[in-house]
gemmi code that builds the backbone of each chain (N, CA, C; Angstrom):
import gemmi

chains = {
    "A": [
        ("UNK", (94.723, 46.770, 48.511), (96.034, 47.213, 48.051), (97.140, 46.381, 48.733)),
        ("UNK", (98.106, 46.150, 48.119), (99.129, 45.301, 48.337), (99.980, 45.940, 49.184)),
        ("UNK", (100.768, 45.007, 50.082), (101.806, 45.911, 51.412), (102.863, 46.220, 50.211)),
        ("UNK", (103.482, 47.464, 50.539), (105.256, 48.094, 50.110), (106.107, 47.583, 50.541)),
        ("UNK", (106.325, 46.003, 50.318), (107.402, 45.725, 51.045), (108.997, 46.345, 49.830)),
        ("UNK", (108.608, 47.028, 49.078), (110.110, 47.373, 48.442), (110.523, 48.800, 49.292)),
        ("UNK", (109.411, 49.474, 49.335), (109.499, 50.921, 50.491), (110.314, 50.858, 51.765)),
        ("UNK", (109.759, 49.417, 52.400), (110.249, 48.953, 53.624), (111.673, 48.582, 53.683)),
        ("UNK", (112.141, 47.319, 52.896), (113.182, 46.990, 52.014), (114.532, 48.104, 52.049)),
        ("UNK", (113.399, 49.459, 51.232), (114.632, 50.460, 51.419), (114.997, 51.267, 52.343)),
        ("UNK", (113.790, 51.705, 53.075), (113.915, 52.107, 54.136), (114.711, 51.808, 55.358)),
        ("UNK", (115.092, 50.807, 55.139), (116.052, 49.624, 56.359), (117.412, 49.568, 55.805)),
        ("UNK", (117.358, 49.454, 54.246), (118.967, 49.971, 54.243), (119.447, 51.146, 54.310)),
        ("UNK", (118.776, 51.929, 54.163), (118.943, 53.507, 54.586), (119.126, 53.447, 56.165)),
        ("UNK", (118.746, 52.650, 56.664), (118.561, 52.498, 58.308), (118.071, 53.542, 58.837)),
        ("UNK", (116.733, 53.853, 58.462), (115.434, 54.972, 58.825), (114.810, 54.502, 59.132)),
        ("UNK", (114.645, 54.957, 60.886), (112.859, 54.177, 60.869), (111.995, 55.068, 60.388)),
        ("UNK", (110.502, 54.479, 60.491), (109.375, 55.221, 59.806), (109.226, 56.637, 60.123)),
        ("UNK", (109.431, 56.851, 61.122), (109.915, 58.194, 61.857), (110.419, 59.161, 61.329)),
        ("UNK", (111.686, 58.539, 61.555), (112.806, 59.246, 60.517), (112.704, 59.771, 58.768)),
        ("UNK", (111.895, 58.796, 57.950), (111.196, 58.549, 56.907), (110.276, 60.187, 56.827)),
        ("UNK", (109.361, 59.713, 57.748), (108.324, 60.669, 57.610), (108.729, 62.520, 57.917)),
        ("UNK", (109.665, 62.433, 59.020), (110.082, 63.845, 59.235), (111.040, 64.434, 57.913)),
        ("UNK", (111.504, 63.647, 56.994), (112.246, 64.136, 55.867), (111.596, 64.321, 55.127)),
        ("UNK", (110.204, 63.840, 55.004), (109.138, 63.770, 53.451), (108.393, 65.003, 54.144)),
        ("UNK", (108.290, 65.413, 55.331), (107.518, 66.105, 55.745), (105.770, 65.450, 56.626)),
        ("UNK", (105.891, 64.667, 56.405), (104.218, 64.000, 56.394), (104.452, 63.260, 57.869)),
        ("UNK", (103.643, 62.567, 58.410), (103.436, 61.633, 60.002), (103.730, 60.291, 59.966)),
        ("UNK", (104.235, 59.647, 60.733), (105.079, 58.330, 60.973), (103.363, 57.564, 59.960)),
        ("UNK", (102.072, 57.565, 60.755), (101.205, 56.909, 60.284), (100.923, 56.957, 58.899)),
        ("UNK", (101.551, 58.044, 58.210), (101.496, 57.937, 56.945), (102.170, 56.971, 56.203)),
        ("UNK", (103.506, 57.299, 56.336), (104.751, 56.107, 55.698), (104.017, 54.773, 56.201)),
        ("UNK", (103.377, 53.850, 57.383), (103.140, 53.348, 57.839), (101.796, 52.606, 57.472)),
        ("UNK", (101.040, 53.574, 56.608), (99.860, 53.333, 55.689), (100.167, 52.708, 54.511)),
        ("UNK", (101.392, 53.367, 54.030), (101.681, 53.293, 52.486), (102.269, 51.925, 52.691)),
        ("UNK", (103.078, 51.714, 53.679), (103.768, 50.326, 53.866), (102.820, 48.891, 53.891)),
        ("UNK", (102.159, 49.486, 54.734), (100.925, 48.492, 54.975), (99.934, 48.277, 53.755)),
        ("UNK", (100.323, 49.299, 52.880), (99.082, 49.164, 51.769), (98.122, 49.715, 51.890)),
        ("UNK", (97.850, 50.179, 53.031), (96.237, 51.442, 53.404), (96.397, 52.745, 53.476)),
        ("UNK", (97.400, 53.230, 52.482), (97.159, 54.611, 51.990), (97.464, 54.731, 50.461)),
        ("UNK", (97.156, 55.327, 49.180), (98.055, 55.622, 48.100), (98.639, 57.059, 47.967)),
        ("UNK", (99.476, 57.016, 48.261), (100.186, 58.163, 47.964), (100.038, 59.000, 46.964)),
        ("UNK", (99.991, 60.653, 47.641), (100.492, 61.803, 46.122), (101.850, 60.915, 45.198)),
        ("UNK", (101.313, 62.005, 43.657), (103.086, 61.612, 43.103), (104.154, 62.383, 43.908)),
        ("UNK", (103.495, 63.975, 44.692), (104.582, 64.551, 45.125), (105.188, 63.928, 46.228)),
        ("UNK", (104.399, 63.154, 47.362), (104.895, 62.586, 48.267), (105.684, 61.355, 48.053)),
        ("UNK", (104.977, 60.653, 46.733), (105.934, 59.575, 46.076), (107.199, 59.858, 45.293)),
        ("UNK", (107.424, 61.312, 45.348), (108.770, 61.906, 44.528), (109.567, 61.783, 46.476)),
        ("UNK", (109.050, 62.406, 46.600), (109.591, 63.215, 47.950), (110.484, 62.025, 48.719)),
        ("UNK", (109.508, 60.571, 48.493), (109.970, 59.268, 49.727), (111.287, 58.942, 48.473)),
        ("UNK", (111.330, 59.113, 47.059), (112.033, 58.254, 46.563), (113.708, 59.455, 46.656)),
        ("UNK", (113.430, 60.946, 47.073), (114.574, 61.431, 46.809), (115.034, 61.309, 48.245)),
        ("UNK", (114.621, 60.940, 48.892), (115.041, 60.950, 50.473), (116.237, 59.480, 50.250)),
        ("UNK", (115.043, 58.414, 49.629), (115.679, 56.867, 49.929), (116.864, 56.563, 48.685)),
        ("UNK", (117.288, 57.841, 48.059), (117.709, 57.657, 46.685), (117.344, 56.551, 45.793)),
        ("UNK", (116.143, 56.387, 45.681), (115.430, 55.260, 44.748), (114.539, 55.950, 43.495)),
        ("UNK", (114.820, 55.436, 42.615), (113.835, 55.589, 41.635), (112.326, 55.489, 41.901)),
        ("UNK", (111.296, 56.175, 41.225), (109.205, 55.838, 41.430), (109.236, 54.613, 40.911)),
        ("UNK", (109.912, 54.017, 39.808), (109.853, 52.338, 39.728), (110.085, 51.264, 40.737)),
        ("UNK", (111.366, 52.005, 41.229), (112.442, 50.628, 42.512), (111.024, 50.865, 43.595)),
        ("UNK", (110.161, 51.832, 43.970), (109.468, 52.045, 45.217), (108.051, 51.560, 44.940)),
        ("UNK", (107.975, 51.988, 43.786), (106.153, 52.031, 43.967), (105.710, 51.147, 42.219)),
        ("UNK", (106.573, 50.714, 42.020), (105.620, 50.032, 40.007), (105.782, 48.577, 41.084)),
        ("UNK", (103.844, 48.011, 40.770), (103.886, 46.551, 40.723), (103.959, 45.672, 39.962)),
        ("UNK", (104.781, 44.486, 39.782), (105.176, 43.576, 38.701), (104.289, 42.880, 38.686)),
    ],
    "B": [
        ("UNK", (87.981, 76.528, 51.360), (86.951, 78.186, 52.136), (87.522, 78.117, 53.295)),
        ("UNK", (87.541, 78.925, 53.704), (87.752, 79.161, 55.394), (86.896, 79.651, 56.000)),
        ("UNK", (85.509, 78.518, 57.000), (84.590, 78.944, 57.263), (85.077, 79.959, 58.743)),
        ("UNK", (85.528, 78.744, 59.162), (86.179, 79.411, 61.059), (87.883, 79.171, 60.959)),
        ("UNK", (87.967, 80.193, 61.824), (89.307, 80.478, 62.303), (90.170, 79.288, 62.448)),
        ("UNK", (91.207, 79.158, 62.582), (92.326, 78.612, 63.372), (91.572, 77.560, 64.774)),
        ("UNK", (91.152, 77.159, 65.179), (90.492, 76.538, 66.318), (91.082, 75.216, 67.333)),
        ("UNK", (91.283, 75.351, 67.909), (91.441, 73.729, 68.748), (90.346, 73.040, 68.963)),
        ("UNK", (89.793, 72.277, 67.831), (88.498, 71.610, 68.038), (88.659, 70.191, 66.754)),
        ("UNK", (87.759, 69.480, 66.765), (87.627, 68.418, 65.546), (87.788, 68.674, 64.701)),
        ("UNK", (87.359, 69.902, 64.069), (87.440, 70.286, 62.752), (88.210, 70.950, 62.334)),
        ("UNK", (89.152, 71.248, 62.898), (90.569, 71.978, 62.324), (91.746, 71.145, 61.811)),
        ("UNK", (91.846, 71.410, 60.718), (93.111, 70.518, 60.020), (93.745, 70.759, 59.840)),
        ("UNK", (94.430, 71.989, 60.390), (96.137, 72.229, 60.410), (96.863, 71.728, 61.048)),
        ("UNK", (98.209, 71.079, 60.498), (99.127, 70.029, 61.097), (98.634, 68.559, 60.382)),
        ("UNK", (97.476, 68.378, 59.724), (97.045, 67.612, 59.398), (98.255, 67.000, 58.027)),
        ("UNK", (98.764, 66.090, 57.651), (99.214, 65.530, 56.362), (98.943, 65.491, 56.046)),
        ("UNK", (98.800, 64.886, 54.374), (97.983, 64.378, 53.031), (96.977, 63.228, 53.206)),
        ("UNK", (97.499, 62.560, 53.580), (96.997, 60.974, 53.873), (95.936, 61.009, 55.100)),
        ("UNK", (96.057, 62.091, 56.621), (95.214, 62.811, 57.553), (94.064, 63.301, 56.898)),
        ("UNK", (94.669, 64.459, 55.950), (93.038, 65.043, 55.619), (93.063, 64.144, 54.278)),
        ("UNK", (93.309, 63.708, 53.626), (92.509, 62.972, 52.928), (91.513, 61.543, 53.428)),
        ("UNK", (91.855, 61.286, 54.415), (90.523, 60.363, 55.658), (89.728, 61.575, 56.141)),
        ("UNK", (90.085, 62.712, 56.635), (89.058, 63.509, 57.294), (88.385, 63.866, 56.317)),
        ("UNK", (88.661, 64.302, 55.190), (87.704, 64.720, 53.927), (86.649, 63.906, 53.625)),
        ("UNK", (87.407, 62.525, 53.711), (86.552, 61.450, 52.962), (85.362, 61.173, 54.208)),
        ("UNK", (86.230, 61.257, 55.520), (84.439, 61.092, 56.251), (83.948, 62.123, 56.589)),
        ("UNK", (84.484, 63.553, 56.491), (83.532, 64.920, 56.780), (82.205, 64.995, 55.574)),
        ("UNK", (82.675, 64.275, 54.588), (81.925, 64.268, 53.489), (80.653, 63.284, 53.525)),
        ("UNK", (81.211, 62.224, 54.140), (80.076, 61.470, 54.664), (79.268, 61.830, 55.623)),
        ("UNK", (79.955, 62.397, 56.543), (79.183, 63.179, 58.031), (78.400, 64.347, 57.194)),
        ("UNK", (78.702, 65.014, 56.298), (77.774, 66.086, 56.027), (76.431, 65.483, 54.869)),
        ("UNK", (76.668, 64.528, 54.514), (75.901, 64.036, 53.727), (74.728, 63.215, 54.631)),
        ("UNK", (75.078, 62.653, 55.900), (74.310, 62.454, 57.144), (73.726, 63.600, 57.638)),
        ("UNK", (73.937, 64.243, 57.810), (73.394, 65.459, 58.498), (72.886, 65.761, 57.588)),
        ("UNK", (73.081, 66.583, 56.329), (72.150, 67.042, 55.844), (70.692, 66.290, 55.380)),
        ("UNK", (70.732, 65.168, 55.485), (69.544, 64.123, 55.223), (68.415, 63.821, 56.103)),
        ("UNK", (69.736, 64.090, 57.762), (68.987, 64.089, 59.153), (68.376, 65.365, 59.103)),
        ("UNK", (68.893, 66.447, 58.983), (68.153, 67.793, 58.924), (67.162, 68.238, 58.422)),
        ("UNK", (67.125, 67.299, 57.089), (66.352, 67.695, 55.598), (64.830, 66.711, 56.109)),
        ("UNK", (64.657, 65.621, 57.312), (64.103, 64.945, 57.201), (62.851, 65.792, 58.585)),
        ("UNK", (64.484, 65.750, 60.025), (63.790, 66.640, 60.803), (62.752, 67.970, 60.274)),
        ("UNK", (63.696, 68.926, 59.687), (62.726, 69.805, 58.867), (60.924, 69.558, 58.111)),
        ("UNK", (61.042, 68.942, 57.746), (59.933, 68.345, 56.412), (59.151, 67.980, 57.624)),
        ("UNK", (59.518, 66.558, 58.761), (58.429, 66.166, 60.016), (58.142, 67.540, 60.896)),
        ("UNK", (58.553, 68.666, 60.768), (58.685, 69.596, 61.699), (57.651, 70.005, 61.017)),
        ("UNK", (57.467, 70.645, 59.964), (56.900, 71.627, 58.901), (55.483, 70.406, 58.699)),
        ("UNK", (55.379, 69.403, 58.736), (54.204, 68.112, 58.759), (53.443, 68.749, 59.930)),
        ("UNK", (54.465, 68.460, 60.918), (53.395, 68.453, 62.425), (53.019, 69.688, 62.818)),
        ("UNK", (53.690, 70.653, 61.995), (53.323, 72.138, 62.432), (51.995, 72.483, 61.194)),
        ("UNK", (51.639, 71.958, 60.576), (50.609, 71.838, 59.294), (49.404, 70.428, 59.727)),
        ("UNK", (49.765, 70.279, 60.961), (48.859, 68.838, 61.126), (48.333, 69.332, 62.681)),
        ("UNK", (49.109, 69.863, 63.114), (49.047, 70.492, 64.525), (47.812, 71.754, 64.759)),
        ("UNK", (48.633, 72.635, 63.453), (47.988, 74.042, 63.585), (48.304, 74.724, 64.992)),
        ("UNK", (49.212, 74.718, 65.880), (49.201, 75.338, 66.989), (50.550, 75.752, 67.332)),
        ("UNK", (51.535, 75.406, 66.452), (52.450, 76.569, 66.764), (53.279, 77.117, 65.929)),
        ("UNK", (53.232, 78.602, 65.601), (53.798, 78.647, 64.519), (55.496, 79.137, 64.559)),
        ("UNK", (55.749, 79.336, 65.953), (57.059, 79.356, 66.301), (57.934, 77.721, 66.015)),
        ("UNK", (57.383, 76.829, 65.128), (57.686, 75.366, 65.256), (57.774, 75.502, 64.027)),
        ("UNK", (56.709, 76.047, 63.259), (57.169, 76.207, 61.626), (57.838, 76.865, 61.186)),
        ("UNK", (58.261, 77.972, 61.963), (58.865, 78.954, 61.340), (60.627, 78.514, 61.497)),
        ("UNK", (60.235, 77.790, 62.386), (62.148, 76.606, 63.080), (62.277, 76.282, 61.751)),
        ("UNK", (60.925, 74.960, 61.589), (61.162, 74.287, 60.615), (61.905, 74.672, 59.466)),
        ("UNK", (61.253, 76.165, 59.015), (61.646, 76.732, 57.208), (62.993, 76.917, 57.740)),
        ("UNK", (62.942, 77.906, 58.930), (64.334, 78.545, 58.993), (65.396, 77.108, 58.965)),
        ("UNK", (65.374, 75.897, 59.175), (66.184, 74.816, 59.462), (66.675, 74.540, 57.877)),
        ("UNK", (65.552, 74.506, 57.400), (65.412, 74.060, 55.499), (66.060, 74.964, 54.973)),
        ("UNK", (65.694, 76.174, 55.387), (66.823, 77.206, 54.500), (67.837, 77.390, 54.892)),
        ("UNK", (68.630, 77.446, 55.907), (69.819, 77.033, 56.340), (70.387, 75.796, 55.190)),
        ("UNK", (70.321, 74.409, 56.033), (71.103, 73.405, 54.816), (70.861, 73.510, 53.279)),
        ("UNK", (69.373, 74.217, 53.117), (69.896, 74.217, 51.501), (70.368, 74.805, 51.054)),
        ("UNK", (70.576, 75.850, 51.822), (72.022, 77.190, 51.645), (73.409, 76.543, 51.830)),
        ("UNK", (73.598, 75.834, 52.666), (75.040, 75.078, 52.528), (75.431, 74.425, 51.502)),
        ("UNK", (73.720, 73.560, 50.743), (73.731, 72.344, 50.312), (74.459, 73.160, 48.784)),
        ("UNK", (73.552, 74.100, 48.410), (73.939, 75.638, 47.309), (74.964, 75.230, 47.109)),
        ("UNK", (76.066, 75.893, 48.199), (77.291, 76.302, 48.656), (78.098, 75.445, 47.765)),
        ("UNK", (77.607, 74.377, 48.878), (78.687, 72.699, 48.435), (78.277, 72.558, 47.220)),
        ("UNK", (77.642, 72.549, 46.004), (77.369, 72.538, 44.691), (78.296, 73.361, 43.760)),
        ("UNK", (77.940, 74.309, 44.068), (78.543, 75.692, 43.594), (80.242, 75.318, 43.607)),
        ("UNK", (80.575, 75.426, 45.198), (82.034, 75.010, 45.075), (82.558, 74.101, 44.124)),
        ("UNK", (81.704, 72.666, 44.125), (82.478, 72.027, 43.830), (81.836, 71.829, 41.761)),
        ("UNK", (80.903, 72.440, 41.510), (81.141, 72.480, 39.783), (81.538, 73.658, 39.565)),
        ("UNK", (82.416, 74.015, 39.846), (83.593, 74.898, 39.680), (85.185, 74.260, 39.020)),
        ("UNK", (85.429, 72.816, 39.812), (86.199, 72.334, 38.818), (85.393, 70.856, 38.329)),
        ("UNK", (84.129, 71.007, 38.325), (83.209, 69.750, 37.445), (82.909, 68.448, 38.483)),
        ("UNK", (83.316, 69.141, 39.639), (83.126, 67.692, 40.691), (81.647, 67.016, 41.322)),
        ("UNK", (80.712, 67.849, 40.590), (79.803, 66.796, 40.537), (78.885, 65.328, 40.381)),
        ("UNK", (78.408, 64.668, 41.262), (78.032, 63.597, 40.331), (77.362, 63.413, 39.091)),
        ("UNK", (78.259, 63.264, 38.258), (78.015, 63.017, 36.646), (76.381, 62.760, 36.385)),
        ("UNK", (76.294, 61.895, 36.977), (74.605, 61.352, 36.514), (73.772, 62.357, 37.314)),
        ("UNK", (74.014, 62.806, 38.389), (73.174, 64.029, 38.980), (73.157, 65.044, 38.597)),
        ("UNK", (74.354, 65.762, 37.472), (74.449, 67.028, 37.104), (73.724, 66.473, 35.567)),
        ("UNK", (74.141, 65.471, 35.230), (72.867, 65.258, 33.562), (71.565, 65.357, 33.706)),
        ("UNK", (71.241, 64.600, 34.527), (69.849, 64.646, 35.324), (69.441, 65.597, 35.445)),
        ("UNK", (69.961, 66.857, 36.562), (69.404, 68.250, 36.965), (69.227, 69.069, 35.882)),
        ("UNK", (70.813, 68.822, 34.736), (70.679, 69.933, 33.800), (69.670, 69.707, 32.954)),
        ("UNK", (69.026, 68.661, 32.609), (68.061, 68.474, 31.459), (66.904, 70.137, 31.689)),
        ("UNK", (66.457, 70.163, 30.037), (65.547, 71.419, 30.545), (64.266, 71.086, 30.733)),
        ("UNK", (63.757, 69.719, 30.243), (62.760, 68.780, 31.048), (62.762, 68.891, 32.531)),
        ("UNK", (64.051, 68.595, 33.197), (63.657, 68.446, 34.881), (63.675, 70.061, 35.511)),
        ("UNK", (64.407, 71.173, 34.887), (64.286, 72.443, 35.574), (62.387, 72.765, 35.237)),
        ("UNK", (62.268, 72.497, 34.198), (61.089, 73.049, 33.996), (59.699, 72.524, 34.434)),
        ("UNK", (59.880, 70.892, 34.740), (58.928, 70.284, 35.910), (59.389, 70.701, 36.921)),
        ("UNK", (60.397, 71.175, 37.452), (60.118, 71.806, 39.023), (59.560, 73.407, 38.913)),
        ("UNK", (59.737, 73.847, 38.095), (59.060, 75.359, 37.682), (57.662, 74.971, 38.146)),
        ("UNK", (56.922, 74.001, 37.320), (55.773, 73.793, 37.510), (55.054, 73.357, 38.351)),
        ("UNK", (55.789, 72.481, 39.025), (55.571, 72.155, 40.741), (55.359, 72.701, 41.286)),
        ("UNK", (57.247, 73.556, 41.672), (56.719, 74.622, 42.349), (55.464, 75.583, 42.521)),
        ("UNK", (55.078, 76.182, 41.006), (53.634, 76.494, 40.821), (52.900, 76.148, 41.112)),
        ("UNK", (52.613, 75.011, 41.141), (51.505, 73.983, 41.345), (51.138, 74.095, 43.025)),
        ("UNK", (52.194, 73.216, 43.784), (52.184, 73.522, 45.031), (51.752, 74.393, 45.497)),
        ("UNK", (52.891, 75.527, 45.038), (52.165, 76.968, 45.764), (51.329, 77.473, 45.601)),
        ("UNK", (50.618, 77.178, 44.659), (49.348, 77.447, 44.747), (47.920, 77.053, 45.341)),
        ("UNK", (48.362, 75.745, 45.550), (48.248, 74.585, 46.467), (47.762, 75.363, 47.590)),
        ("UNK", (49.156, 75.561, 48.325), (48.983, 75.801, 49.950), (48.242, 76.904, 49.635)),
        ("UNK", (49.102, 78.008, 48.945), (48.665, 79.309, 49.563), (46.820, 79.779, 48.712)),
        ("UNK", (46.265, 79.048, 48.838), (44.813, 78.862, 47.879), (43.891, 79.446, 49.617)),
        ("UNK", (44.554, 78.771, 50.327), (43.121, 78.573, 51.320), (43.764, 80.264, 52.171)),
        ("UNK", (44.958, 80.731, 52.519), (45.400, 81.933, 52.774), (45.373, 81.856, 54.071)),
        ("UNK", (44.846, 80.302, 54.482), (45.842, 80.087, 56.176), (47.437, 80.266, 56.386)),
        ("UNK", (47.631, 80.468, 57.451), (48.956, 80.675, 58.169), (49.948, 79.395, 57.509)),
        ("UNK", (49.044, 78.483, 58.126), (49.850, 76.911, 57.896), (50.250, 76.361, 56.543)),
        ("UNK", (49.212, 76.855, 55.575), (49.172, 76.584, 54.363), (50.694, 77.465, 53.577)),
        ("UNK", (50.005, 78.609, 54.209), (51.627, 79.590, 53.602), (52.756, 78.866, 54.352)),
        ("UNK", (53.277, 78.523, 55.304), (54.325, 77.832, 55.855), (54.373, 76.638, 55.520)),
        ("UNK", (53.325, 75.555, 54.469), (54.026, 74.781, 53.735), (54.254, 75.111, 51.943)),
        ("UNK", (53.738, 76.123, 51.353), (54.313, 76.735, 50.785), (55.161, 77.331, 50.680)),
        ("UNK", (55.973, 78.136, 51.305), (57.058, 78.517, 51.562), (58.526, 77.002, 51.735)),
        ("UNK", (57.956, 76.384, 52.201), (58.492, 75.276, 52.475), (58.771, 74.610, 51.120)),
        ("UNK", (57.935, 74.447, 50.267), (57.963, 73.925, 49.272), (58.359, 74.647, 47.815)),
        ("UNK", (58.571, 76.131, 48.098), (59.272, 77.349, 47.034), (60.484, 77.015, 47.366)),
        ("UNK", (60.817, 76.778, 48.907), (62.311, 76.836, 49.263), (62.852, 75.563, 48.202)),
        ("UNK", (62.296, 74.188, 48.332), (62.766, 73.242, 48.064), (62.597, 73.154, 46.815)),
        ("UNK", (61.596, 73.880, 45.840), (62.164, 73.655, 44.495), (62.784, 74.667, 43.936)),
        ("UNK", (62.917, 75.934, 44.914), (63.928, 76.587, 44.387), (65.433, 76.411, 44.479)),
        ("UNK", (65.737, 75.397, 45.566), (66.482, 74.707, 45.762), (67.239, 73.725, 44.234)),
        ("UNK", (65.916, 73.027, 43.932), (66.103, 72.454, 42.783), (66.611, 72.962, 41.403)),
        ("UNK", (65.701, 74.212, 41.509), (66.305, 75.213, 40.104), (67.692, 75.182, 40.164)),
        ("UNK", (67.848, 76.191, 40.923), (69.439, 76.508, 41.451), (70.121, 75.301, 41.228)),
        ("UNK", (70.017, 74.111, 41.604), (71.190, 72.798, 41.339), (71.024, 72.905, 39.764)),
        ("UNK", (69.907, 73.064, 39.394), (69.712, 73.010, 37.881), (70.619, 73.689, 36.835)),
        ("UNK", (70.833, 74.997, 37.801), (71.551, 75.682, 37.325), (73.111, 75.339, 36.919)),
        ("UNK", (73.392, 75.123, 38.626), (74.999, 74.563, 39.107), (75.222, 73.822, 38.208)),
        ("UNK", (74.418, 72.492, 38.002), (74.411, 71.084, 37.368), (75.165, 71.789, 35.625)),
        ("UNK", (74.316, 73.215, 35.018), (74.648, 72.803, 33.825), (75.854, 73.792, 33.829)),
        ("UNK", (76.264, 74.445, 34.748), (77.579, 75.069, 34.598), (78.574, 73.544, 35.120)),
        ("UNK", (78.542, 73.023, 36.083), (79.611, 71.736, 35.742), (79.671, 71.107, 34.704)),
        ("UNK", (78.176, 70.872, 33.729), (78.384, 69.774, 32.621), (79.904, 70.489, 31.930)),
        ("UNK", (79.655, 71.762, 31.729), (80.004, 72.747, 30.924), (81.462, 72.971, 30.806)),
        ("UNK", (82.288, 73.097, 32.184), (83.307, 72.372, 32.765), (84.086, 71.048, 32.490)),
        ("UNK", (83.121, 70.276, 32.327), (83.536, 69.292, 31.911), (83.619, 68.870, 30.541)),
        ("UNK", (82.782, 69.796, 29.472), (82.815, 69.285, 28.412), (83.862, 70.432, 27.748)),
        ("UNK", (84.109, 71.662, 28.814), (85.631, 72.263, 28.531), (87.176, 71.405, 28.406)),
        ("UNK", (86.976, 70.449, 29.378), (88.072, 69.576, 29.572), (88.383, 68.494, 28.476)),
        ("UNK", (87.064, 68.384, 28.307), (87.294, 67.253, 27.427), (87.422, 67.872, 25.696)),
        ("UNK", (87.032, 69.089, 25.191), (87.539, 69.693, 24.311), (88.710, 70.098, 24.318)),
        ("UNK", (89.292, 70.538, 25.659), (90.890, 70.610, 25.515), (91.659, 69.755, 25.313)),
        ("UNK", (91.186, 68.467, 25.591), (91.784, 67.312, 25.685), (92.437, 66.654, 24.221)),
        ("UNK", (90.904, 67.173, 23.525), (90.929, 66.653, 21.750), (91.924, 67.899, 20.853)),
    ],
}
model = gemmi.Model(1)
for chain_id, residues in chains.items():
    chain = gemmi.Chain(chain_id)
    for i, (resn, *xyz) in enumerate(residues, 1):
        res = gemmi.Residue()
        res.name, res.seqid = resn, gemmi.SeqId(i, " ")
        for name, pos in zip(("N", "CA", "C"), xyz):
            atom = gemmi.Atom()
            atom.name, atom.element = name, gemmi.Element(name[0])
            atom.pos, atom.b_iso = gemmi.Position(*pos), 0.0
            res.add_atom(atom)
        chain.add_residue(res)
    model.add_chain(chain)
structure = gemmi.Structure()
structure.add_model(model)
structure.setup_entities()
């Protein structure tokens, strides 16, 4: 699986670290940190959850071109 | 299910995330699929050497009691999971055929009649051994055709 670098991307203009990320979605720094890296796939609910936090669309975060 | 309580030990997954227990799932599943193979194997050499031995029958009686234990879990874990059809596909076609329930009917027969012919001790304790395990088999037979069943619910809803 391919790294999230658009996750990451947004995450930094939000100026959240993974930390921060994870205590708003509810879930553990190593999670966000999986998904980034590409070694986890995410629920849709957790993939709703990261995109209403980062105000991003499930396309802008997670569709690969 | 909730076998045990709340616990501070390995196997408790509360606090656990999505992405947590979905790794602990994926290798508890492997760990139980180890064990039960290690168990299923110990058992069978136990129930051998206690039928090759002849001298203790507190060793065979481990043995069955070991066999009926995991294939009571093994039940369990069946049962649970063709409930929403999560069986392996080719293992639940396989089991459900009425060809394979009905060669283990006959096995079983066969066998047991087998051991328990001569009306030694040892003989009945690998009979017993061997009712357990194809009754074992029935029973998946069973499970097997209530998941097909499940599944071919889904896929009629689907159409």
């Amino acid at each position: 699986m391919a790294k999230n670098l658009k996750l990451k991307s947004a995450r930094a203009i939000k100026d959240m670290s993974q930390q921060a990320l994870a205590e708003a979605v509810g879930v553990s720094r190593q999670t966000i940190s999986a998904i980034e890296k590409g070694d986890y796939n995410p629920t849709i609910n957790l993939c709703i959850a990261i995109c209403k936090v980062l105000d991003k669309t499930l396309d802008e975060l997670f569709w690969e071109e | 299910m909730k076998i045990i309580g709340d616990t501070h030990d390995l196997l408790n997954d509360s606090g656990l995330d999505e992405m947590q227990k979905a790794y602990a799932y994926n290798l508890a599943f492997k760990c139980f699929k180890a064990m039960y193979c290690i168990m299923f194997v110990i058992s069978f050499v136990m129930v051998m050497l206690a039928v090759a031995v002849e001298e203790s029958v507190i060793f065979a009686v481990t043995a069955l009691v070991i066999e009926l234990l995991i294939n009571m879990i093994y039940i369990i874990f069946g049962i649970k999971s063709s409930k929403i059809g999560a069986i392996n596909p080719m293992f639940s076609k396989y089991m459900a055929r009425p060809g394979t329930i009905v060669g283990y009917v006959i096995l079983g027969v066969v066998y047991s009649c087998h051991y328990f012919r001569d009306g030694e001790l040892f003989g009945i304790v690998a009979g017993i051994y061997m009712i357990i395990l194809v009754a074992t088999f029935i029973i998946l037979g069973a499970i097997s055709k209530k998941n097909n069943k499940i599944i071919n619910q889904a896929e009629d809803e689907e159409t």
